[in-house]
LUMFI-118862 format. One record per residue (C-alpha): x, y, z; residue in one letter; chain. Coordinates in nm, 2 decimals, always signed. Layout:
<recs>
+--------+--------+--------+--------+------+
:      x :      y :      z : marmar : base :
+--------+--------+--------+--------+------+
:      X :      Y :      Z :      A :    A :
...
+--------+--------+--------+--------+------+
</recs>
This chain:
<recs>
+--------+--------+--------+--------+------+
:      x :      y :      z : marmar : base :
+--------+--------+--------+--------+------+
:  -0.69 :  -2.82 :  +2.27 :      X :    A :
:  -1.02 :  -2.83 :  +2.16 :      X :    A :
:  -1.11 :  -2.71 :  +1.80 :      X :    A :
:  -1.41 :  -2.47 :  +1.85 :      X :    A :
:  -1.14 :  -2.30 :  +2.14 :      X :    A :
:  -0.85 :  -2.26 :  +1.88 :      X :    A :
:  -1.09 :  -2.10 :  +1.67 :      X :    A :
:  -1.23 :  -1.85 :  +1.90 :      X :    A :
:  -0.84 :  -1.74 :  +2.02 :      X :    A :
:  -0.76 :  -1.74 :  +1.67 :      X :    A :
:  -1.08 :  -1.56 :  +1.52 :      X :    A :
:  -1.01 :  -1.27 :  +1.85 :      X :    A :
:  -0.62 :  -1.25 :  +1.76 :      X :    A :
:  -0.69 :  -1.20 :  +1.39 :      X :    A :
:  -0.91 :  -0.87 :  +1.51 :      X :    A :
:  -0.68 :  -0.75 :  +1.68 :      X :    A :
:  -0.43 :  -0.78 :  +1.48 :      X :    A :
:  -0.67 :  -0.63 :  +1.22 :      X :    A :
:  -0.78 :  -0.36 :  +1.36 :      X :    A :
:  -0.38 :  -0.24 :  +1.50 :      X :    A :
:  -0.30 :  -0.33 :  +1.13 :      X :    A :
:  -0.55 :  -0.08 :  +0.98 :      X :    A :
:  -0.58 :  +0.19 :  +1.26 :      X :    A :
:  -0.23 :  +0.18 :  +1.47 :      X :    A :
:  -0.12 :  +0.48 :  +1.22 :      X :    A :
:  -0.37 :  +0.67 :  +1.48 :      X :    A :
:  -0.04 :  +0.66 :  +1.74 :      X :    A :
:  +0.23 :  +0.90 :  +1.76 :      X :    A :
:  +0.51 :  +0.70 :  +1.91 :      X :    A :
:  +0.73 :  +0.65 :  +1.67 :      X :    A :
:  +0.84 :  +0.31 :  +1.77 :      X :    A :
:  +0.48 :  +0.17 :  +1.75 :      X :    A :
:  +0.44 :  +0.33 :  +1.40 :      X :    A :
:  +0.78 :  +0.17 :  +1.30 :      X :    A :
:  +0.63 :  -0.16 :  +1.39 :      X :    A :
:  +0.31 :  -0.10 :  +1.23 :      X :    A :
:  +0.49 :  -0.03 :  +0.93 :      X :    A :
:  +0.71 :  -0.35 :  +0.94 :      X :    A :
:  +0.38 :  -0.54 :  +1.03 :      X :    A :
:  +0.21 :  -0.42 :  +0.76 :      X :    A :
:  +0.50 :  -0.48 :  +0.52 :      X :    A :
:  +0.50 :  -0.81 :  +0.61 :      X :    A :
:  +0.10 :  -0.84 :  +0.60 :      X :    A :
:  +0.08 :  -0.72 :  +0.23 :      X :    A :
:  +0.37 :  -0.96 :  +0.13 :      X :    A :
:  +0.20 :  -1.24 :  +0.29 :      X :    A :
:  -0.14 :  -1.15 :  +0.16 :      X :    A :
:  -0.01 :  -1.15 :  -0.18 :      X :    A :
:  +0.23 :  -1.49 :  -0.16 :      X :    A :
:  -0.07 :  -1.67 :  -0.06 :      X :    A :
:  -0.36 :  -1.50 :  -0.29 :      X :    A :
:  -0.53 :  -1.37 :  +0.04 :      X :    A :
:  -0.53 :  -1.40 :  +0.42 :      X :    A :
:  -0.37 :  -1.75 :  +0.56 :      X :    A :
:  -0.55 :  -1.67 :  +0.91 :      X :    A :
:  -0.88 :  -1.62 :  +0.73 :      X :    A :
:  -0.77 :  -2.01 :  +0.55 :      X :    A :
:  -0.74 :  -2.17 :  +0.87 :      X :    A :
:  -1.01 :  -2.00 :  +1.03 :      X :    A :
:  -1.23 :  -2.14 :  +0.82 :      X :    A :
:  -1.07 :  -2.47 :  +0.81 :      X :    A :
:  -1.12 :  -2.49 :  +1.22 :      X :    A :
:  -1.48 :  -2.39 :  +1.19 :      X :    A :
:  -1.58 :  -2.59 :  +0.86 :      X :    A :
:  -1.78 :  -2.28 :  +0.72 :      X :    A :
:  -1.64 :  -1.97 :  +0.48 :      X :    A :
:  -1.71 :  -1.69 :  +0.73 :      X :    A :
:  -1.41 :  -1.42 :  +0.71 :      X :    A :
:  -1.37 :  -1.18 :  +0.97 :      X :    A :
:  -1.51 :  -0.89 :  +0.81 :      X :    A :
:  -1.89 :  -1.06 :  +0.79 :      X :    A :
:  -2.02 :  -1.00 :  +1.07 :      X :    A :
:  -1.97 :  -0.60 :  +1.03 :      X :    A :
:  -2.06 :  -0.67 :  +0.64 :      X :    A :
:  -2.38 :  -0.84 :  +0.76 :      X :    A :
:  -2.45 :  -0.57 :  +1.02 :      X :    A :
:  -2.44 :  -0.29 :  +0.78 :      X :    A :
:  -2.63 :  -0.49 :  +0.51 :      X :    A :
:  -2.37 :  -0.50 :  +0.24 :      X :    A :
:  -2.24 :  -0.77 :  +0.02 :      X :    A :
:  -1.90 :  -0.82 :  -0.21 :      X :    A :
:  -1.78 :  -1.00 :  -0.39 :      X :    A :
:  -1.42 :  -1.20 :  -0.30 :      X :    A :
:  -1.19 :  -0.96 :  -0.53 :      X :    A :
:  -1.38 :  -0.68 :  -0.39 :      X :    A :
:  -1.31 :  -0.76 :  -0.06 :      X :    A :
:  -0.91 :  -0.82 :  -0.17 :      X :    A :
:  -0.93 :  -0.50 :  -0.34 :      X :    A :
:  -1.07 :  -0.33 :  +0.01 :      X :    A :
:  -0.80 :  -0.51 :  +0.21 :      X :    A :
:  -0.55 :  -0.38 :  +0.00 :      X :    A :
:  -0.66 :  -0.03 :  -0.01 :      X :    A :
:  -0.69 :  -0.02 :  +0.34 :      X :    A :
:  -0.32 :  -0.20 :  +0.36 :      X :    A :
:  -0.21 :  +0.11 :  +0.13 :      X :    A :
:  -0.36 :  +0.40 :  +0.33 :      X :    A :
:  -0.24 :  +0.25 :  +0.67 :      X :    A :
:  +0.08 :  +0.28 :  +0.49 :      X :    A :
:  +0.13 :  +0.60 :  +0.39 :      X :    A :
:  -0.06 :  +0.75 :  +0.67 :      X :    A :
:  +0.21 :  +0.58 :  +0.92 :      X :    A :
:  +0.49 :  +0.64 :  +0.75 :      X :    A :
:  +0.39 :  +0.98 :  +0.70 :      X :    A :
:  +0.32 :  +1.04 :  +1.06 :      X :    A :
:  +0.70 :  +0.86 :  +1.10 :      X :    A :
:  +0.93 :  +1.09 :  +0.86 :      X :    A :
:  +0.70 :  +1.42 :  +0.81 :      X :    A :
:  +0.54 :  +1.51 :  +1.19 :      X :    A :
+--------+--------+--------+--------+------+
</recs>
């Protein structure tokens, strides 16, 4: 398969799988927000076994450049961290999808 095609699959997966990671808590079915919780479980111990995102690693490895999936909306709003800022977003964000989910899952 073609390099610059295994990048684009992969850089459109990793969004999605992003943006279910960070916003799924927004369902109400409980099975969803059970897998949301096991996915992010498994996210977060993944992130921190590796010292950051392997997708992002071999995104960048396919497309020989250092753009992570969060730059184009970084570049868009005009805003610039550093690489332990960005960690320290991630895992905010990781932590608040969290609790929000498994609040909606044992206390709604």
């Amino acid at each position: 398969m073609d390099t610059k095609l295994q990048y684009n699959i992969l850089h459109f997966s990793h969004f999605i799988l992003t943006c279910f990671m960070f916003f799924g808590f927004l369902s109400n079915d409980k099975s969803t927000l059970q897998f949301l919780v096991l996915l992010l479980i498994l996210g977060m111990s993944l992130f921190y076994i590796n010292k950051g995102c392997f997708i992002t690693r071999y995104e960048k490895k396919l497309s020989n450049t250092d753009k992570k999936i969060i730059d184009p909306i970084l570049e868009a709003m005009g805003v610039k961290f550093s690489k332990r800022q960005l960690i320290s977003i991630t895992v905010l964000m990781f932590m608040i999808s969290f609790l929000i989910a498994n609040y909606k899952l044992y206390h709604m």
